[in-house]
LOVEX-691230 format. One record per residue (C-alpha): residue in three letters; x, y, z. Coordinates in steps of 0.05 Angstrom, whole numbers, plus 5000, padded with zeros to 4 digits. Layout:
! residues N
+------+------+------+------+
: type :    x :    y :    z :
+------+------+------+------+
:  ala :    X :    Y :    Z :
...
+------+------+------+------+
This chain:
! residues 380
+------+------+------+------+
: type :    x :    y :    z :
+------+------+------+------+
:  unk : 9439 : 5513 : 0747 :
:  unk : 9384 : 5512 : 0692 :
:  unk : 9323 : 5489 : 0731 :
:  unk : 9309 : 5567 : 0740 :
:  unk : 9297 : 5574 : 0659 :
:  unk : 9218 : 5545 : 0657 :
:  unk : 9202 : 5588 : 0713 :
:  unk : 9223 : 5655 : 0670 :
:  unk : 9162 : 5642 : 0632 :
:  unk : 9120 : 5616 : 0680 :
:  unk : 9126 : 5672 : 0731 :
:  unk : 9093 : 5714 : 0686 :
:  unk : 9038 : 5663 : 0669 :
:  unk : 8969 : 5692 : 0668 :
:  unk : 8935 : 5639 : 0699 :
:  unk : 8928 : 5636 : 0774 :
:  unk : 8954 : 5566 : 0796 :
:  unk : 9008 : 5570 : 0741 :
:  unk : 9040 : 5637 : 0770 :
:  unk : 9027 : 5599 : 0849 :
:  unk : 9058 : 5535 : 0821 :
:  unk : 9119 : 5585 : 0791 :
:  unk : 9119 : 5624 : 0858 :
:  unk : 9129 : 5563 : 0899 :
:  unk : 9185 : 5529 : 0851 :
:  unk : 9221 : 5587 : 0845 :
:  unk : 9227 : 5594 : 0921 :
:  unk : 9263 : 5525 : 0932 :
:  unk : 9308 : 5540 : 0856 :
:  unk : 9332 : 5604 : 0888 :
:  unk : 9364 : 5631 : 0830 :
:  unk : 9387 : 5707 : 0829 :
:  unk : 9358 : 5710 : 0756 :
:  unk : 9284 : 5694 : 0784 :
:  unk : 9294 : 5758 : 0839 :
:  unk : 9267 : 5815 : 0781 :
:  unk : 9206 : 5771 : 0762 :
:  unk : 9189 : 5754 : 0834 :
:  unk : 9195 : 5828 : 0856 :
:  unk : 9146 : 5840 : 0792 :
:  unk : 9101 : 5797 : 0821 :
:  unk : 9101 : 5822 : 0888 :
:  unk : 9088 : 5889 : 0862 :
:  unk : 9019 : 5855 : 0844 :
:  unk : 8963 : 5860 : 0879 :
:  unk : 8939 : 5791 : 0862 :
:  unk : 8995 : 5760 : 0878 :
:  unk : 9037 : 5790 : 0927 :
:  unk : 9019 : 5753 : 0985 :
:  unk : 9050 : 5690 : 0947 :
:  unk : 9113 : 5724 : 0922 :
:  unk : 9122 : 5752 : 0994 :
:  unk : 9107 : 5677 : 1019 :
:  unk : 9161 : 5655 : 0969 :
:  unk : 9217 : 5699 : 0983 :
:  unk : 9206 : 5687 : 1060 :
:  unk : 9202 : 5606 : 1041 :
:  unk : 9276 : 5620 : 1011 :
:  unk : 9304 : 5639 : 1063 :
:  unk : 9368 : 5690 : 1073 :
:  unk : 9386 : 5696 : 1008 :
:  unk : 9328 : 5721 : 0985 :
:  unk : 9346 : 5787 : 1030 :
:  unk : 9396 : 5805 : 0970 :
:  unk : 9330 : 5833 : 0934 :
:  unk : 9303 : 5861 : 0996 :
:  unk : 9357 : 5906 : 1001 :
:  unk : 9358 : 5925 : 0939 :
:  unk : 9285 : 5947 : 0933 :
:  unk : 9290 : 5977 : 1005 :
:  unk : 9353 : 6023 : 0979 :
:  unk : 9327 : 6024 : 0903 :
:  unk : 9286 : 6102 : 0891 :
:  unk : 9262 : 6065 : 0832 :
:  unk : 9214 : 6020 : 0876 :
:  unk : 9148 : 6048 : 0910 :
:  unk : 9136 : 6051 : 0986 :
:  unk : 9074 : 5997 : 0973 :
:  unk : 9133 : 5947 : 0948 :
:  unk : 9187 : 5980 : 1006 :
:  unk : 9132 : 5964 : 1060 :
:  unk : 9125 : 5894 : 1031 :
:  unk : 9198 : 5890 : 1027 :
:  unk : 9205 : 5896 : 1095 :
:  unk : 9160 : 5849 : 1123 :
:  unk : 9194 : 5802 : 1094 :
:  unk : 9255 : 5820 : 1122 :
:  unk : 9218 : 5810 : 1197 :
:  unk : 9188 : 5737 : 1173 :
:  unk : 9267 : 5717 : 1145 :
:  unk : 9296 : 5746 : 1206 :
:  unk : 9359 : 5731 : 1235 :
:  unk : 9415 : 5772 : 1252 :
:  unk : 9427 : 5792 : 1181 :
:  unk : 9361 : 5807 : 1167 :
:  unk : 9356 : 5851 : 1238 :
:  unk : 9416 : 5893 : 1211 :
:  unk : 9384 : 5911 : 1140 :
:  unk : 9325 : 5930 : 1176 :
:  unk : 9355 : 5973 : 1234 :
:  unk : 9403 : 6007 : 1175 :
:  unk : 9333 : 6031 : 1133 :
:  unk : 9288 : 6053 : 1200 :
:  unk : 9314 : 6128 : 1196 :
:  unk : 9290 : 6140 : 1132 :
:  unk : 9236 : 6195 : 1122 :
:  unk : 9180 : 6154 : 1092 :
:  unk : 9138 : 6138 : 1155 :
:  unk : 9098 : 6081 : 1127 :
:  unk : 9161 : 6046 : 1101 :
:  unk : 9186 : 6060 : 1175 :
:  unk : 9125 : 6030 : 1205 :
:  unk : 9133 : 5971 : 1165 :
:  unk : 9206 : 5965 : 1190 :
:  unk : 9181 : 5977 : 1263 :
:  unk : 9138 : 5924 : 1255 :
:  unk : 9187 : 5882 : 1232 :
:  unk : 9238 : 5892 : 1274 :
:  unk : 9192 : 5874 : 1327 :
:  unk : 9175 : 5808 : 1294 :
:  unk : 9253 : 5793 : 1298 :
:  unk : 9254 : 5807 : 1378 :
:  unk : 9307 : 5868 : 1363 :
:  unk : 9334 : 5900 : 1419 :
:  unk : 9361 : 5970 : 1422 :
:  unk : 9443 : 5966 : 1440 :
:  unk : 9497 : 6022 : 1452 :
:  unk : 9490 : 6067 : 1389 :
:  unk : 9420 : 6043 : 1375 :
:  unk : 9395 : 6074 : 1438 :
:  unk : 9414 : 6140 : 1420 :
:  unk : 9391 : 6134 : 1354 :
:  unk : 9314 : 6109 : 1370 :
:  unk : 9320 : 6172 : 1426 :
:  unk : 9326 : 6220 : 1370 :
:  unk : 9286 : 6179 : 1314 :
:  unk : 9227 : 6193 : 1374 :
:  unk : 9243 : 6267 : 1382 :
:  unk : 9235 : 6271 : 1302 :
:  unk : 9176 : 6239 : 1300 :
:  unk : 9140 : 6278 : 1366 :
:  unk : 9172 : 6335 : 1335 :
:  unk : 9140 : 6326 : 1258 :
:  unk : 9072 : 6311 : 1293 :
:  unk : 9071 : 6382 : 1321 :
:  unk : 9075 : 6409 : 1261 :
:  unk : 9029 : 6371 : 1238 :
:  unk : 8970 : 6381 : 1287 :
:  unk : 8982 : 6451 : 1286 :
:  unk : 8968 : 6452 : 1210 :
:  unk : 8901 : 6412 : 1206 :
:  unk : 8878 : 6469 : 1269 :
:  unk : 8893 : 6528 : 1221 :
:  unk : 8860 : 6491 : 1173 :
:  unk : 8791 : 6465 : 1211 :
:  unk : 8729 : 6504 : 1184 :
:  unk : 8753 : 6510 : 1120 :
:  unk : 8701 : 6455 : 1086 :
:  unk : 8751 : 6444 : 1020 :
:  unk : 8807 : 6426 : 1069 :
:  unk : 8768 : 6378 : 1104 :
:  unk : 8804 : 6320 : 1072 :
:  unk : 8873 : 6338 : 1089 :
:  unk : 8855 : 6364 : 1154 :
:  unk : 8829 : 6290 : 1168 :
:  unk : 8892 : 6267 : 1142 :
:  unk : 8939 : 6301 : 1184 :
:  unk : 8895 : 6290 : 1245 :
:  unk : 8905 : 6220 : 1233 :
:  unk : 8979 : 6218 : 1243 :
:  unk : 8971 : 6227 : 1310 :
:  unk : 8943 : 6157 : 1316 :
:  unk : 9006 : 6136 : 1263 :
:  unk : 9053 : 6167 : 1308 :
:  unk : 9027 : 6136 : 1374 :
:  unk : 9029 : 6077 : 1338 :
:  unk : 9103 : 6086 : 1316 :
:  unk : 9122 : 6111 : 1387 :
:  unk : 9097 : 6043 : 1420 :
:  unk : 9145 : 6009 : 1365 :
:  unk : 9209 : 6045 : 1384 :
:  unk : 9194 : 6042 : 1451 :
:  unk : 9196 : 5965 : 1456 :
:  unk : 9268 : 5964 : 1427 :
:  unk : 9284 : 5996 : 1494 :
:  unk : 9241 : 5972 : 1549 :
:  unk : 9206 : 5901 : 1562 :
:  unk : 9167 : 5896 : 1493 :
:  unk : 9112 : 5857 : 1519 :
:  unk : 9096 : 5915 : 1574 :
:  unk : 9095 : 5967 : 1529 :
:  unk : 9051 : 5938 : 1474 :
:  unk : 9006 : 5919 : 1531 :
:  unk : 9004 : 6001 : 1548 :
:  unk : 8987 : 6016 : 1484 :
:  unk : 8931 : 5960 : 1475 :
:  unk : 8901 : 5988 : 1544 :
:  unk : 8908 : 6063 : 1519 :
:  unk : 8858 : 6051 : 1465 :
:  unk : 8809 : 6016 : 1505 :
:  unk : 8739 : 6046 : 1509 :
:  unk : 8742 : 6047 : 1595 :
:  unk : 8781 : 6102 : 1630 :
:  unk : 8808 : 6061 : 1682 :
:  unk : 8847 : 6009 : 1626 :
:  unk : 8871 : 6081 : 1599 :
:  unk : 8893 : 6104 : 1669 :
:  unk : 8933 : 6033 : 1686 :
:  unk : 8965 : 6042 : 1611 :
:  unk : 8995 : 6109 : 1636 :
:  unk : 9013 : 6079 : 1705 :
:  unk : 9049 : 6029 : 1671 :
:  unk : 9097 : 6075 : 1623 :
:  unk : 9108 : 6121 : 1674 :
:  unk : 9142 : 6066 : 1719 :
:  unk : 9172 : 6036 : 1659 :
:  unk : 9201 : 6093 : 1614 :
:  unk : 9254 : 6144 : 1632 :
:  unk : 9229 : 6215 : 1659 :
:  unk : 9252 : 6259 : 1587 :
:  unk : 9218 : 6203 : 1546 :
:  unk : 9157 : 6217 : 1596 :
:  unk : 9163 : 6282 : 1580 :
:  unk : 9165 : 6272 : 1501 :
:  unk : 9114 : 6222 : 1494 :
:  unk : 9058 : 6231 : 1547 :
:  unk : 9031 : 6288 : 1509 :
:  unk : 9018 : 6236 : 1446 :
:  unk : 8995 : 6187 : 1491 :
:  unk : 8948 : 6227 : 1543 :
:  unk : 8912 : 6265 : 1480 :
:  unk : 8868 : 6252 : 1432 :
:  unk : 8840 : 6322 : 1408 :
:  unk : 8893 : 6355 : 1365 :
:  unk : 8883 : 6414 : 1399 :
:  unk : 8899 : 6388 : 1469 :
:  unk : 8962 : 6355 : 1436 :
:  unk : 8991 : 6409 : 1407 :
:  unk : 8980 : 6451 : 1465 :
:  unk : 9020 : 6397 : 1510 :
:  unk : 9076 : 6397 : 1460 :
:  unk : 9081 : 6469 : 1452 :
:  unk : 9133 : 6482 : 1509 :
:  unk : 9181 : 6434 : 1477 :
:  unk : 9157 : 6452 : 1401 :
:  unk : 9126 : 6518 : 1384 :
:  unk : 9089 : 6522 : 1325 :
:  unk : 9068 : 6593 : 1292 :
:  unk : 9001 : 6605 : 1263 :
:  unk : 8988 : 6609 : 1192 :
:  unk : 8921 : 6623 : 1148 :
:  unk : 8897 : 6568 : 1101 :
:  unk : 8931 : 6595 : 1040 :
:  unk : 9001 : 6600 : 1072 :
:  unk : 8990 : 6527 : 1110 :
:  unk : 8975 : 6493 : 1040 :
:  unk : 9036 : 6516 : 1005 :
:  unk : 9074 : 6512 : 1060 :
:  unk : 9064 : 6439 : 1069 :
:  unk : 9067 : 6424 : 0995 :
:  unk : 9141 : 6453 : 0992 :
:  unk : 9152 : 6417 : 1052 :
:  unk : 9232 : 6377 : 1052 :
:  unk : 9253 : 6379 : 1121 :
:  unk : 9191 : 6353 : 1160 :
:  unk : 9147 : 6279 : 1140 :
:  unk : 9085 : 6296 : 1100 :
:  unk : 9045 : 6235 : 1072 :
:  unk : 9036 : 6224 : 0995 :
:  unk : 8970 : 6226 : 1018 :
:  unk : 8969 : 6286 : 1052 :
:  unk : 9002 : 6314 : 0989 :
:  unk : 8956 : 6299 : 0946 :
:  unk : 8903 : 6324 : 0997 :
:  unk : 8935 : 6388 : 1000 :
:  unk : 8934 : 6400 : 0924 :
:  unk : 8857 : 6373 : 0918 :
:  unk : 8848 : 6430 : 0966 :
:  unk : 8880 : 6475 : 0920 :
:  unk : 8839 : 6459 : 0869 :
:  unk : 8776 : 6474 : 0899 :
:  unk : 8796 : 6541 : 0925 :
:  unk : 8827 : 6555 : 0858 :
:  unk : 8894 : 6566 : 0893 :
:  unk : 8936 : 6524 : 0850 :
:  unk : 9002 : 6554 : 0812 :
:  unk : 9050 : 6533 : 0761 :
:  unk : 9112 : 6525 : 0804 :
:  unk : 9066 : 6487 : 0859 :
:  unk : 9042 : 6437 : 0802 :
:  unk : 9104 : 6422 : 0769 :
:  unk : 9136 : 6394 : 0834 :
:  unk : 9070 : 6349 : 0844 :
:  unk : 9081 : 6335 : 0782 :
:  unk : 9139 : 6303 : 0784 :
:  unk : 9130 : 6262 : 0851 :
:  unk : 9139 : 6187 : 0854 :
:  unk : 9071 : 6174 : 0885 :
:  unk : 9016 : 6160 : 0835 :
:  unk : 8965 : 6186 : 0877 :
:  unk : 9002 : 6255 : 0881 :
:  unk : 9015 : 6257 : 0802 :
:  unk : 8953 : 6242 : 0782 :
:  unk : 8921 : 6303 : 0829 :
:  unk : 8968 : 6345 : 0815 :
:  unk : 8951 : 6329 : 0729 :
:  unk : 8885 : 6342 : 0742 :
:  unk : 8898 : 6407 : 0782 :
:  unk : 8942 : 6421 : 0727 :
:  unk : 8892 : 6417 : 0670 :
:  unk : 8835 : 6464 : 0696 :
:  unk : 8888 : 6505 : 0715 :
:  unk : 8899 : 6518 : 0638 :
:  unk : 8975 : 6476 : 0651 :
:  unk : 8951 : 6412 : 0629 :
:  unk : 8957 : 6436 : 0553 :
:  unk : 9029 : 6443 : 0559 :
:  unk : 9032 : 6372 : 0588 :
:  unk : 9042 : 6306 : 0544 :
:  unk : 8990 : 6255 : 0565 :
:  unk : 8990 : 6185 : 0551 :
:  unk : 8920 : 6162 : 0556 :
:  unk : 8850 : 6173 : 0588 :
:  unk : 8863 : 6155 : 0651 :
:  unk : 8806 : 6123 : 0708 :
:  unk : 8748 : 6165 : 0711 :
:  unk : 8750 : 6183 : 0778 :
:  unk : 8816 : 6208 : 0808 :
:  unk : 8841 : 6165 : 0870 :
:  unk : 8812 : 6223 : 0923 :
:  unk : 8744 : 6212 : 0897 :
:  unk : 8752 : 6142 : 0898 :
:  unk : 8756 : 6154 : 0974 :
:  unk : 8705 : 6196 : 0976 :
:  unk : 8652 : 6147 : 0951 :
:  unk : 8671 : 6098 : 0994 :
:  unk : 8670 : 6146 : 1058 :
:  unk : 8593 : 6154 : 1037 :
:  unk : 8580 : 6080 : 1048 :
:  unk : 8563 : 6069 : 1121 :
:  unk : 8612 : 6010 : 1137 :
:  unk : 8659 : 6056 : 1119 :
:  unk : 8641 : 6120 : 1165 :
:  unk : 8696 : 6102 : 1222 :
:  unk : 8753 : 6077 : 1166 :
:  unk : 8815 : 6129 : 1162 :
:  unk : 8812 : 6162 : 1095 :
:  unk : 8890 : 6142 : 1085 :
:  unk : 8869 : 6067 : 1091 :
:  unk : 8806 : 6074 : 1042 :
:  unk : 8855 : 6110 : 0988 :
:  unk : 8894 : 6043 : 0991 :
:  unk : 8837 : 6000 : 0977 :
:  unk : 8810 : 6053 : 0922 :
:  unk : 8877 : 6048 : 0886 :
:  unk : 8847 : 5975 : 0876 :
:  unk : 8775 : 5992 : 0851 :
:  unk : 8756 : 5976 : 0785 :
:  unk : 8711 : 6029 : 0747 :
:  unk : 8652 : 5994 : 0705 :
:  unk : 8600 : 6040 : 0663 :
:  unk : 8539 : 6010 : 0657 :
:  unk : 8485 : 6025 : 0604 :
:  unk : 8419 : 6043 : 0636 :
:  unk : 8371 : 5990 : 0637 :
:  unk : 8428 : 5943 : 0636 :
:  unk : 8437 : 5883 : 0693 :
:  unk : 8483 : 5891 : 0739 :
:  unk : 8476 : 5822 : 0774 :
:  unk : 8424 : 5769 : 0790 :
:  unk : 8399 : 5744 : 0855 :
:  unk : 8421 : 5678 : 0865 :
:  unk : 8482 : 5686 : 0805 :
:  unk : 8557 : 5668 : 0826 :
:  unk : 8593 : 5737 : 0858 :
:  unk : 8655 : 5756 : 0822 :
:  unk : 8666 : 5823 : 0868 :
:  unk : 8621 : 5878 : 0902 :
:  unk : 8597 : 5943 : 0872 :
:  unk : 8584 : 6013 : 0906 :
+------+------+------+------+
């Protein structure tokens, strides 16, 4: 019952193959009391794919801790996410009802994750969950709506440009998500086979995709979902959903703060944070607006909203605690979105590799690197 005391230390070990070695041990140990310093690490870039390898290596009883950070607010989505894949590579029928009992919860990329990992464990929707995945779709066709209709009012406007991207892109989320909940009701390997076809380049593997859901899915889920599936202008979207789910017009002013008080209806942290950026440049920002950023869990959002904040003449009534990166998160993004391999790469996805950029300054004259020396990373 002791063998779990050397690892304490060890899991915490700076050096690489000591923290692996600890990962590994503490896997077969199993002790409860390893759970907070194997979360820790997982909440590390560096070495979450071990700590995820090890909880999945332990087996069920490492879903204890799984539940805990997927019902814990003091846990980010990035960890949730991670949480939950585990969850899918444990699986098992215990594992499958932890999962189902967290896929209604608002946070779509913590949903996605569960989707994802629900499908790894084969689930199939029964009795109850049928009805619930029927209205889990409506909610998310529904918040998509909104959505679209929101980056339209916005296009033209050249400082919403960002967050008009980013709500665009949840129509390709959303599709995504669809497909998910969709093969908890029909034959799984049919529908991820429409969806695979649906984003092929040719016409005709488009046309056979449709074919194929509309002899497979039932005629109101035909009616909910073709619109997502058939369009891929936001425009043409919105206008197929609009029967089912009006959407009123709004200038650019009222569309910002509108989404930034947002409760009932999914809005991304990084759409959030988007929306305040936006702000910023129009010089739209107010006190009440920044406070509630302010206070968000998301990093990303905070540290927007703090900047926002401190031109805004707020920042001097706010305690800081130190200098912070010198380039906020969003223009992280935007650096990389000038480099060409990077033209095609959703902005959403580039944020989460920018939270992982390291800022260097360089003295002028100085050298960077050496042709023919050992790489240690890439610079921009």
């Amino acid at each position: 019952t002791s063998f779990y005391r050397p690892l304490v230390r060890l899991l915490t070990d700076d050096r690489l193959d000591v923290r692996l070695a600890a990962l590994n041990a503490a896997s077969r140990v199993r002790n409860p009391r390893l759970w907070p310093l194997m979360i820790q690490n997982l909440s590390e870039a560096q070495f979450s794919p071990y700590a995820a390898a090890a909880f999945a290596r332990a087996g069920e009883v490492a879903l204890d801790p799984m539940r805990e950070v997927l019902e814990s607010d003091r846990y980010p989505r990035e960890l949730k996410m991670r949480a939950a894949s585990i969850c899918g590579r444990i699986g098992g029928s215990i594992a499958t009802a932890l999962l189902v009992s967290h896929v209604g919860g608002s946070d779509r990329g913590v949903r996605r994750a569960i989707l994802a990992a629900l499908h790894h464990c084969e689930f199939v929707a029964q009795g109850v969950d049928v009805v619930d995945v029927r209205l889990l779709l409506r909610q998310e066709v529904s918040d998509l709506a909104w959505s679209l209709s929101v980056a339209i009012d916005l296009e033209g406007n050249s400082a919403c440009e960002l967050l008009a991207s980013a709500l665009t892109y949840e129509l390709t989320l959303t599709r995504h998500r669809c497909f998910l909940f969709l093969s908890f009701l029909y034959d799984a390997k049919t529908v991820l086979r429409a969806e695979e076809n649906l984003a092929h380049s040719s016409s005709l593997q488009r046309a056979y995709a449709l074919e194929a859901l509309d002899e497979t899915i039932s005629r109101d889920l035909r009616k909910l979902l073709f619109p997502v599936f058939e369009w891929s202008r936001p425009v043409d979207c919105t206008m197929a959903l609009s029967e089912m789910f009006p959407q009123t017009r709004g200038d650019h002013e009222h569309r910002l703060r509108e989404l930034l008080s947002q409760t009932s209806r999914w809005v991304s942290p990084w759409a959030r944070a988007s929306a305040i950026y936006a702000l910023l440049e129009l010089g739209l920002g107010d006190d009440a607006t920044l406070q509630s950023a302010l206070e968000s869990n998301d990093p990303v959002v905070r540290e927007t909203a703090l900047l926002a904040a401190r031109r805004s003449g707020m920042g001097n009534r706010i305690e800081e605690k130190g200098e912070g990166p010198m380039l906020l998160t969003i223009e992280r993004v935007l650096v990389l979105k000038s480099v060409t391999i990077f033209d095609d790469v959703p902005e959403e996805v580039l944020a989460a590799l920018a939270v992982d950029l390291e800022e260097v300054e360089v003295d002028a004259g100085k050298t960077v690197y050496e042709k023919g020396g050992a790489a240690d990373g890439r610079c921009i």
